[in-house]
C-alpha positions as CSV (number, residue, x, y, z in Angstrom):
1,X,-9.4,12.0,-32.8
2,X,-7.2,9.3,-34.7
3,X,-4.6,9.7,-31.6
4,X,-7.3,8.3,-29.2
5,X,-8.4,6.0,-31.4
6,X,-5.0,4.3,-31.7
7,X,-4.6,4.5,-28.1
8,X,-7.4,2.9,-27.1
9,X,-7.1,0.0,-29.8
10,X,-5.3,-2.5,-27.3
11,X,-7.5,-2.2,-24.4
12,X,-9.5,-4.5,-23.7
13,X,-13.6,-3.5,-22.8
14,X,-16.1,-4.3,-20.5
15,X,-17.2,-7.6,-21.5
16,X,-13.1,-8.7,-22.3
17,X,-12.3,-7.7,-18.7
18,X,-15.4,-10.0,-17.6
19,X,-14.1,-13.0,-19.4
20,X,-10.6,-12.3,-18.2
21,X,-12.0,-12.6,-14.7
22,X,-13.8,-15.5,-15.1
23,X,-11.1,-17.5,-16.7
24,X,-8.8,-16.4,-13.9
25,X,-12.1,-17.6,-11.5
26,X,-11.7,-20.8,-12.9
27,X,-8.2,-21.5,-13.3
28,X,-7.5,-20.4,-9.6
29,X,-10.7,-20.9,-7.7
30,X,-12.7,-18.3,-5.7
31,X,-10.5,-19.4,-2.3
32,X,-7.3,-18.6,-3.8
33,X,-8.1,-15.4,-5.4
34,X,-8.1,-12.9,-2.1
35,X,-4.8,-14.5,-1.5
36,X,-3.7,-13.6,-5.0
37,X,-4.6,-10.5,-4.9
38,X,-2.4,-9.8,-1.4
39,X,0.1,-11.1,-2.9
40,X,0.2,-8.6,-6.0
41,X,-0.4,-5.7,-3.9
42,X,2.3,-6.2,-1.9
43,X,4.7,-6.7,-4.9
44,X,3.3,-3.3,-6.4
45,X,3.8,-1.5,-2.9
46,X,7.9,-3.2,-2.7
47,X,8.3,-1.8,-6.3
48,X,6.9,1.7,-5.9
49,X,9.0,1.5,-2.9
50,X,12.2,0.6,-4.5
51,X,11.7,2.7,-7.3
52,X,11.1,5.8,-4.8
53,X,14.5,5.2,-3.3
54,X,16.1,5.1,-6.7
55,X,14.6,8.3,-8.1
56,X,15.7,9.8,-4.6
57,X,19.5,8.8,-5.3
58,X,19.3,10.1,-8.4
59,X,18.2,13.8,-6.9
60,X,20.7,13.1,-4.2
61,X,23.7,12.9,-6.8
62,X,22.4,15.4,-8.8
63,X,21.6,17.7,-5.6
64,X,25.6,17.3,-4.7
65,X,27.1,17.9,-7.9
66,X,24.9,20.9,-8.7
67,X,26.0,22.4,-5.8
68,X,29.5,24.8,-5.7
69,X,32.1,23.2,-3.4
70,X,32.2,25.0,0.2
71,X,34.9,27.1,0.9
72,X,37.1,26.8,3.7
73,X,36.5,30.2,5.6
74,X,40.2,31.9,6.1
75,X,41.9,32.2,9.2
């Protein structure tokens, strides 16, 4: 119970997230907001992208030096 507690100790709640919002309302304005929001998606999407192609390097390299070197079949 005290592990959850502590987690939950810097979220905010319901009513923090509504202020949040409405200060970001204000300081941006209802018309810019959608475009915001575009904007941050898209960054998320080029992240999870690039970090997708990094993680599959890594498995890549460890794929090749896991595996025993091929050898050459006699003659």
């Amino acid at each position: 119970m005290a592990n959850h507690d502590i987690l939950l100790a810097g979220m905010p709640g319901g009513w923090e997230l509504i202020v949040i919002f409405l200060v970001i309302l204000l300081l941006f304005g209802a018309k810019r907001l959608p475009e915001l929001a575009r904007g941050l998606g898209q960054s998320i999407r080029e992240f999870k992208g690039a970090v997708d192609g990094v993680q599959k390097e890594i498995q890549d390299a460890a794929d090749t030096e896991s595996s025993p070197p091929k050898e050459e079949e006699k003659k």
